[in-house]
C-alpha positions as CSV (number, residue, x, y, z in Angstrom):
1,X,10.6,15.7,10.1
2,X,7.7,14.3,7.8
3,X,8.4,16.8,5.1
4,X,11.5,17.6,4.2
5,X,13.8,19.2,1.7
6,X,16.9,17.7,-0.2
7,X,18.4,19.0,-3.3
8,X,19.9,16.7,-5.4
9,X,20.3,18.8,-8.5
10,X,22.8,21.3,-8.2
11,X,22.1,24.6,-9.8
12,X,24.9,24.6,-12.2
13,X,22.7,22.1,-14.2
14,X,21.7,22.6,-17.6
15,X,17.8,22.3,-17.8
16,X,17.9,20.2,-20.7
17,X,19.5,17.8,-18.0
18,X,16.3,18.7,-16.2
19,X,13.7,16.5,-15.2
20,X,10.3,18.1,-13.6
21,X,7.5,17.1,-11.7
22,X,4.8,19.8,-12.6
23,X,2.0,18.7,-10.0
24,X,-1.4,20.0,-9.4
25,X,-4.2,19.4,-6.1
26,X,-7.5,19.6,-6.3
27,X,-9.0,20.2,-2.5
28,X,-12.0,20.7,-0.2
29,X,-10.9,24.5,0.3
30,X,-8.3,26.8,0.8
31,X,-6.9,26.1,4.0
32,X,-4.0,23.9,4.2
33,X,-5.0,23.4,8.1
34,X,-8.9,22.3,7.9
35,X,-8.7,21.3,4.1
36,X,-7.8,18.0,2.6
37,X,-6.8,17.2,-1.0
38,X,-9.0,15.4,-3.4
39,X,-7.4,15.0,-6.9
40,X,-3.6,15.0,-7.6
41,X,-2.3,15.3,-11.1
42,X,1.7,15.0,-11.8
43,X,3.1,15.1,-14.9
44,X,7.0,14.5,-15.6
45,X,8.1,17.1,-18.1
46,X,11.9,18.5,-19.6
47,X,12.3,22.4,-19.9
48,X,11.4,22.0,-23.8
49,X,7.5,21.0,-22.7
50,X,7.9,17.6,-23.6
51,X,5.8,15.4,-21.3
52,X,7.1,12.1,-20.8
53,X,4.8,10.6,-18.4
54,X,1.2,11.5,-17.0
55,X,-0.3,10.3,-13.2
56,X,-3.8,11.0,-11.8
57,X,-5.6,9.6,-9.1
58,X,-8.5,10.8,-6.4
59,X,-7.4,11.0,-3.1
60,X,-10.0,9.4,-0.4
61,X,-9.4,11.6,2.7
62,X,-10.2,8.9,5.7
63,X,-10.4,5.5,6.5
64,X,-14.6,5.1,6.4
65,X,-16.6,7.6,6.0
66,X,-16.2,11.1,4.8
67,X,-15.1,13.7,7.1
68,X,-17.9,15.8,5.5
69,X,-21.6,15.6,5.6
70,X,-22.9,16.8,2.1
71,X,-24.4,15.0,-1.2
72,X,-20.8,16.5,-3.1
73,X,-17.4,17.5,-1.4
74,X,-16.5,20.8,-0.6
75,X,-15.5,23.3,-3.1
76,X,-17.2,20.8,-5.7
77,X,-18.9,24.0,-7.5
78,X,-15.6,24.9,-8.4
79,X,-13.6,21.5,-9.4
80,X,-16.7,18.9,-10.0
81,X,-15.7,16.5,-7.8
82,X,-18.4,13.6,-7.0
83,X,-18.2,11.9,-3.8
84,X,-18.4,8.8,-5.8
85,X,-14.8,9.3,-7.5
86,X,-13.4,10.5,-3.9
87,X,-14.9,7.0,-3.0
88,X,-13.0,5.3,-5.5
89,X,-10.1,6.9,-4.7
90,X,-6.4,6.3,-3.0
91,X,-5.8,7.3,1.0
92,X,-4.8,10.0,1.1
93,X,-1.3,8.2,3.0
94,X,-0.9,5.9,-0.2
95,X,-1.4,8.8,-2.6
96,X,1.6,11.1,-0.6
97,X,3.8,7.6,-0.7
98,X,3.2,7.7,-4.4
99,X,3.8,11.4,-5.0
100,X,7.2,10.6,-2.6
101,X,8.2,8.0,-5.5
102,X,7.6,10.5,-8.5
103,X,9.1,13.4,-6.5
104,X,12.7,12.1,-6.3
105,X,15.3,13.0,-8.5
106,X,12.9,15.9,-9.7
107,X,12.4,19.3,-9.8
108,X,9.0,20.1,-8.5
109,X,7.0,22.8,-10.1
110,X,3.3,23.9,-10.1
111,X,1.1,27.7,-10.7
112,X,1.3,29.0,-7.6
113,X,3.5,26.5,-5.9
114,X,2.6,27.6,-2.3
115,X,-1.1,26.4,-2.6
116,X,-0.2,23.1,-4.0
117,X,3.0,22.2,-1.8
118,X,1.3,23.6,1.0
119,X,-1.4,21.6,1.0
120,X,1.5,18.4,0.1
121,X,3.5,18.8,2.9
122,X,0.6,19.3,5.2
123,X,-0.9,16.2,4.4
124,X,2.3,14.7,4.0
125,X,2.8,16.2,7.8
126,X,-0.5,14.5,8.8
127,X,-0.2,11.3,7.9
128,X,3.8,10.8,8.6
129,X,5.1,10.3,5.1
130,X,8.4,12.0,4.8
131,X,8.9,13.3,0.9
132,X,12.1,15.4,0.1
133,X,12.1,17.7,-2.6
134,X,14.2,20.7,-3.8
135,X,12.7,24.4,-3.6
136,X,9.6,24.4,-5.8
137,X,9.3,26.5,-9.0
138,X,6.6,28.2,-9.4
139,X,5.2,29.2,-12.9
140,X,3.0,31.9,-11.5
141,X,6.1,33.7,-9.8
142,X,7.6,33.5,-13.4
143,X,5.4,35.1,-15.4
144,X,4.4,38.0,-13.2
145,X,8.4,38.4,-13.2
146,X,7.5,39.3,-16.9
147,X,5.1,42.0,-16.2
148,X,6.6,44.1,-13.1
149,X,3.9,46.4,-13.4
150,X,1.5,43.5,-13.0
151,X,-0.7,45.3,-15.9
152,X,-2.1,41.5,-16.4
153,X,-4.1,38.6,-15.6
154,X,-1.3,35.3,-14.6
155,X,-4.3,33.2,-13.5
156,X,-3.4,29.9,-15.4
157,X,-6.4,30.1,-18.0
158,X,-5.3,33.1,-18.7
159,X,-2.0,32.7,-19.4
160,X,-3.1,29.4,-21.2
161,X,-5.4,31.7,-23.5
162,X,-2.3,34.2,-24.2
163,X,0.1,31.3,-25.3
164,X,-2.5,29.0,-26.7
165,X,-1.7,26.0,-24.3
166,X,-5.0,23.9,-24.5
167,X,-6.5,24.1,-21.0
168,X,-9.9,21.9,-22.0
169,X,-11.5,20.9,-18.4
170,X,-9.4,23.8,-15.7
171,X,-10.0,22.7,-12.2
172,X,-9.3,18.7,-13.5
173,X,-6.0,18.5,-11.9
174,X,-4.2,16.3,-14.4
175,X,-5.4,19.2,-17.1
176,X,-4.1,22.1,-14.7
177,X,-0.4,20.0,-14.5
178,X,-0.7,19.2,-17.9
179,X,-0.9,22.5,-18.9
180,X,1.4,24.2,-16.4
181,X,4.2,21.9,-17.8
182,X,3.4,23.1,-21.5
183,X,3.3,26.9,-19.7
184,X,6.7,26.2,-18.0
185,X,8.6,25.4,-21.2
186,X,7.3,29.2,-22.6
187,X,8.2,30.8,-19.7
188,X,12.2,29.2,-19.4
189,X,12.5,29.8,-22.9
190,X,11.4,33.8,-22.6
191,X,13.5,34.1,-19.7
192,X,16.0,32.9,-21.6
193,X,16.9,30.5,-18.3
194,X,19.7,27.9,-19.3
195,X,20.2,26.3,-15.9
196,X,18.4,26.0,-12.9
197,X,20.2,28.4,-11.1
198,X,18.7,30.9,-13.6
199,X,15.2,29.9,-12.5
200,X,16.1,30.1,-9.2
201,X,17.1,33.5,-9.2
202,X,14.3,34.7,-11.1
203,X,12.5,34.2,-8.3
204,X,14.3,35.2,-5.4
């Protein structure tokens, strides 16, 4: 099947043994069926918020023109996306080969894992590039396992407000990765998670 799932880092694992691949999309909409990604930032991370490595690149969703008909792409009030940087951009096939490279061996995380993912492995789906990855963590389904009485706000700024992660340009997707690595680290730590079977099972 185009997207798939292998895990190749066995819960027992000590997170400090951990490497992640906190990724963030920035898209047309909200639908993982009509919508198309435009930005992807990845950022390789270890459980104690130290980033190692940093990847962004637009996404060009087509081979000519753009499957829209507007003077911005959709959604472009909300993430400032110029037509001119989607134009610049990778195919979308190249940028899920690439995401594919970073993805192996890793432990995939983003805030709220099943907009991002979803929106991977349909594009993934679309345009036949099989990535594996293990069961993503999700930062959002961490913190609000904080909070069971959901008394508060776990939108990312928020959270990125309450822990003082900077969070200088939201919607920028290498920012949004960026950050949701620094928020990750916080989280594990106030979990008090030592391997990833402990963050699994927060979350199931």
């Amino acid at each position: 099947m185009p997207f798939g799932r292998a895990v190749t880092t066995r819960n027992s694992t000590n997170l400090n043994k951990v490497e992640f691949l906190v990724v963030d999309v920035e898209t047309t909409g909200l639908s993982t069926s009509e919508d198309l990604i435009l930005q992807v930032g990845a950022v390789v991370a270890r459980a104690d918020g130290r980033i190692k490595r940093r990847f962004s690149w637009y996404v060009r969703p087509g081979d000519s023109d753009f499957p829209w008909n507007s003077p911005e792409p959709p959604a472009h009030h909300i993430h400032g996306i110029t037509n001119e940087q989607v134009s610049g951009g990778v195919p979308t096939r190249r940028a899920m080969r690439r995401l594919r490279r970073l993805a192996k061996h890793r432990i995939l995380v983003a805030h709220n894992a099943k907009f991002d993912y979803g929106f991977i492995a349909s594009e993934s789906q679309r345009h036949s590039v099989s990535i594996d990855i293990s069961e993503p963590v999700c930062t959002l389904e961490l913190s609000r396992k904080l909070d069971p009485k959901r008394s508060e706000s776990h939108r990312l700024a928020t959270l990125c407000e309450r822990y003082g992660i900077p969070l200088d340009n939201a919607h920028d997707a290498l920012c949004d990765a960026t950050a949701t690595a620094r928020l990750l680290s916080i989280l594990i730590k106030n979990h008090g998670a030592t391997t990833l079977g402990d963050l699994r099972r927060i979350t199931t």
